[in-house]
C-alpha positions as CSV (number, residue, x, y, z in Angstrom):
1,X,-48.6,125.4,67.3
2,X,-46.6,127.1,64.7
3,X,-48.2,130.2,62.9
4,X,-49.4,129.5,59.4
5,X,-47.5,131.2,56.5
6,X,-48.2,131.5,52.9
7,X,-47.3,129.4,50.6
8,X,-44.3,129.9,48.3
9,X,-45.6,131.5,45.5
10,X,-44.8,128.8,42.7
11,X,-48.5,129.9,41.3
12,X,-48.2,133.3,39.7
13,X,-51.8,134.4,41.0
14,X,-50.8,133.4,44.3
15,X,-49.0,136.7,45.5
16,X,-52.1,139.1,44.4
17,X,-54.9,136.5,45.8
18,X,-52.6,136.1,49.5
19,X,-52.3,140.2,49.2
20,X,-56.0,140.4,48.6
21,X,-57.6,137.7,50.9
22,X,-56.0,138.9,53.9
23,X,-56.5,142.4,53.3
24,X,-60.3,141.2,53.0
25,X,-60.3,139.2,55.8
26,X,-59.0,141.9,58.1
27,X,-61.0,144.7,56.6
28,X,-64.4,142.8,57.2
29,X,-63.8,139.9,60.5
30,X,-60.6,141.5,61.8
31,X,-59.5,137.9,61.2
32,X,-55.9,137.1,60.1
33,X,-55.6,134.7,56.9
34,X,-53.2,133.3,55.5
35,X,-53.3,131.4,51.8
36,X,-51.3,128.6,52.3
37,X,-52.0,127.7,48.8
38,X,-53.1,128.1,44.9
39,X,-54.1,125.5,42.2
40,X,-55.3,126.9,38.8
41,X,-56.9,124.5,36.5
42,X,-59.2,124.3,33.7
43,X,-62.7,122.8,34.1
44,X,-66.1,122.3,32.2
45,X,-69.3,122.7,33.2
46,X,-70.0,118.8,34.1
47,X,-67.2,118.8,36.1
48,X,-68.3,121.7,38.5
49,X,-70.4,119.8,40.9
50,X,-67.5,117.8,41.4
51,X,-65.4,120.0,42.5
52,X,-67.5,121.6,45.1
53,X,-67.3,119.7,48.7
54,X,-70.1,118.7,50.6
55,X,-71.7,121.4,52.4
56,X,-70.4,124.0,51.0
57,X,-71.5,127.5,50.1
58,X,-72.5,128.0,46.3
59,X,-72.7,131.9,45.4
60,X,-72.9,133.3,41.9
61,X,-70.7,135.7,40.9
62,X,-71.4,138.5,37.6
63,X,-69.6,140.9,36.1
64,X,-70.9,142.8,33.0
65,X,-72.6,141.2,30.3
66,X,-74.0,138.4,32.2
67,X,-70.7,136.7,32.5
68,X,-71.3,134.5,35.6
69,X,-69.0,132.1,37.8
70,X,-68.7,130.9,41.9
71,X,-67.2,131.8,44.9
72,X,-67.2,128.1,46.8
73,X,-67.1,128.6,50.2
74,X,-65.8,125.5,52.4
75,X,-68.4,124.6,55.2
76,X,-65.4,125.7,57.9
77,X,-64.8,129.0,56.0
78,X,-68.8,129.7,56.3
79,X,-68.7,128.8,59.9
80,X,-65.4,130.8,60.7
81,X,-67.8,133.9,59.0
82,X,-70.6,133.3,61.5
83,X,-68.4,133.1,64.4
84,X,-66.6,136.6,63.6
85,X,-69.3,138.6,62.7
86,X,-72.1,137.6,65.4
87,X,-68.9,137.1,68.5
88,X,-66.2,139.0,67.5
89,X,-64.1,135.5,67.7
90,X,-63.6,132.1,66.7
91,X,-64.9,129.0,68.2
92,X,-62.5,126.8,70.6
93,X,-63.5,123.8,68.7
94,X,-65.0,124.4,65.1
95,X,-68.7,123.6,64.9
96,X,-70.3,120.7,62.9
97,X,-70.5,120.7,59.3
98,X,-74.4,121.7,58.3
99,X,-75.9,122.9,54.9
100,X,-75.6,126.6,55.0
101,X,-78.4,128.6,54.7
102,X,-79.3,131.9,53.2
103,X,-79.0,133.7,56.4
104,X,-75.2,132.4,55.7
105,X,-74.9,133.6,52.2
106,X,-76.2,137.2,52.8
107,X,-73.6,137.3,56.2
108,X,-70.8,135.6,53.8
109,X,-71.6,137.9,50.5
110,X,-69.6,140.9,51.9
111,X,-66.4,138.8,52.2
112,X,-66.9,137.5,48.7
113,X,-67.0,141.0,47.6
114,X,-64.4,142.3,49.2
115,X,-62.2,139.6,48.2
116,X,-63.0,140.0,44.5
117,X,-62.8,143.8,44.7
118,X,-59.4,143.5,46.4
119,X,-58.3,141.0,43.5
120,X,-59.2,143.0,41.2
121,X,-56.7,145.9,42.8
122,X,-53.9,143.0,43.3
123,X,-53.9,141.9,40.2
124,X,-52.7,144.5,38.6
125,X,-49.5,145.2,40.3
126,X,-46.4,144.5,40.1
127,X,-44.0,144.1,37.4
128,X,-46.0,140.8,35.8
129,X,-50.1,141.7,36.4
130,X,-51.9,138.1,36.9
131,X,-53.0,137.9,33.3
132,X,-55.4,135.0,34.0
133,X,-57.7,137.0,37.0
134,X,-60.5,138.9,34.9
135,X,-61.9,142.1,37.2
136,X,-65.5,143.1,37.6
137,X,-67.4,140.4,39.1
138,X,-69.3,140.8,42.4
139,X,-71.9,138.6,44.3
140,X,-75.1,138.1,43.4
141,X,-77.1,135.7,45.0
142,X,-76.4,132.4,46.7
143,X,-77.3,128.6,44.7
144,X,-78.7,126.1,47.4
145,X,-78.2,122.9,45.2
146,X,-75.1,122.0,42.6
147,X,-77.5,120.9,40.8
148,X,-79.3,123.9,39.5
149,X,-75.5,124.8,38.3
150,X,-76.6,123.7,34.4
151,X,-79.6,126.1,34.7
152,X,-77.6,129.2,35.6
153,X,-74.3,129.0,34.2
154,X,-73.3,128.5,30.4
155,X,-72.0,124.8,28.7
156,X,-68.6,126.7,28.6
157,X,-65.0,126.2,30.2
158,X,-64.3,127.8,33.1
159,X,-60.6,128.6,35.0
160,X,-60.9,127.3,38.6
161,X,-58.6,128.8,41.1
162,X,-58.6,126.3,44.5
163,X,-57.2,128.2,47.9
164,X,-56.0,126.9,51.1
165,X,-56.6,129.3,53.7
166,X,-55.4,129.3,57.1
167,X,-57.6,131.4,59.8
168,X,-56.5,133.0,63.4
169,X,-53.2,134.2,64.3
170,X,-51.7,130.5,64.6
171,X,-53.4,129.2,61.6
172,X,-55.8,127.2,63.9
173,X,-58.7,126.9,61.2
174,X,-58.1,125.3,57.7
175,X,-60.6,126.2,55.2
176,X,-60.8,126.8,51.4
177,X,-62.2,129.0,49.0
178,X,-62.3,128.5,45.2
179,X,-63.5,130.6,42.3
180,X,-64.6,129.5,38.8
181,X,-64.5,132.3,36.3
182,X,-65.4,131.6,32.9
183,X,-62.8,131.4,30.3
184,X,-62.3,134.9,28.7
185,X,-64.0,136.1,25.4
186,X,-61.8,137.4,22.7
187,X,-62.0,140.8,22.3
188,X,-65.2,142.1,20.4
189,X,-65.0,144.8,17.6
190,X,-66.1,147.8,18.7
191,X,-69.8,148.6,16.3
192,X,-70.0,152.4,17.1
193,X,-72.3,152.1,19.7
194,X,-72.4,152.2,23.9
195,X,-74.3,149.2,25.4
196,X,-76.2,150.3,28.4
197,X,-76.5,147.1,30.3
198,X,-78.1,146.0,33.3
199,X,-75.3,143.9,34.4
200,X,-72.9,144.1,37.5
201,X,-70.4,147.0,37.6
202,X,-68.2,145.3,40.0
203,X,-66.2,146.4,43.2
204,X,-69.9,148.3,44.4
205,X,-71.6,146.7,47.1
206,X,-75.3,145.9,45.9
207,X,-74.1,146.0,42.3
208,X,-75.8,142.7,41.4
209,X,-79.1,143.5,42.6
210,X,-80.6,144.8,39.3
211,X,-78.0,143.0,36.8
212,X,-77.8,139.4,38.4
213,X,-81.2,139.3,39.3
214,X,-82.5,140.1,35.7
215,X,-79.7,137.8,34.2
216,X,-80.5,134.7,36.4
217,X,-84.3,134.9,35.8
218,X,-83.6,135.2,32.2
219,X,-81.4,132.5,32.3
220,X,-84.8,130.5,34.4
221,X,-87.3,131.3,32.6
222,X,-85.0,130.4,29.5
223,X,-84.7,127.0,31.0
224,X,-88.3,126.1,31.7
């Protein structure tokens, strides 16, 4: 088999996500990864659910003032996780597809936020920095059903970036991983005041546990 190799970078947030998802990958499985590819597109709200596959891993995502999207984690990606963290290796064969579970989320969360936190670092470099990548969100918790997406997550666009990823040293795994960030606010006049928030500070491992938490039951009880 040939060994997988990134894709020509015809997306300009391709170069900083490859940099950043292999640098996580290897930094929390020991796993090589490769981004074979990048597709950037524009989606609302209704059309989330149909973007994410069957099976697949739903996590919220915060950064400060309550700004939430998803990391979408393909069921192979999840499984690959698994198979690193409690083996040290992957699977001959990959396992069946199954709905993942929380036990999965929590063991998949410090991926999520490594990748994110090494974006964040990425995308700044370079002579052109990736102007459409907006730093400081982390994980917060995990969504078991798309449809709980309307409760959580504002009637607003959203920029959804879909990755190919190839795992193992030969590119023997093909997974994905998408984000959907939501579109970025305009600059707000500054009124003289410092807003202590509760929300995620991003790039700090735990960081959602006060801010998400309070943000998604707000959001809950809002909805009841």
């Amino acid at each position: 088999a040939q060994t997988a190799r990134p894709a020509a970078p015809t997306d300009p947030g391709l170069r900083p996500f490859a940099s950043a998802a292999a640098k996580a990958a290897e930094a929390v499985l020991g796993l090589p990864l490769a981004v074979t590819g990048l597709r950037t597109r524009t989606v609302t709200l209704a059309d989330l659910p149909e973007c994410i596959e069957e099976r697949s891993l739903i996590a919220l995502i915060e950064a400060p003032g309550e700004r939430l999207g998803l990391a979408i984690l393909s069921g192979g990606l999840v499984a690959a996780i698994i198979e690193m963290l409690t083996s040290g290796r992957l699977a001959p064969a990959e396992s069946g597809a199954r709905r993942p579970t929380r036990t999965d989320a929590a063991l998949s969360s410090g991926l999520i936020e490594r990748i994110l936190t090494e974006t964040d670092l990425a995308a700044g470099e370079g002579d052109v920095p990736w102007a459409e990548w907006e730093p400081g969100f982390c994980y917060a918790s995990s969504v078991e059903d798309a449809r709980l997406l309307p409760l959580l997550l504002d009637d607003i666009r959203y920029r959804f970036f879909s990755a190919a990823l190839a795992l193992g040293m030969r590119g023997e795994r093909q997974v994905s991983l998408s984000l959907a960030l939501p579109e970025r606010r305009l600059p707000q006049p500054d009124r003289g005041r410092a807003v202590q928030g509760d929300g995620c500070q991003g790039g700090h491992p735990g960081c959602a546990a006060a801010g998400a938490d309070g943000a998604l039951r707000r959001r809950l009880v809002g909805a009841e």
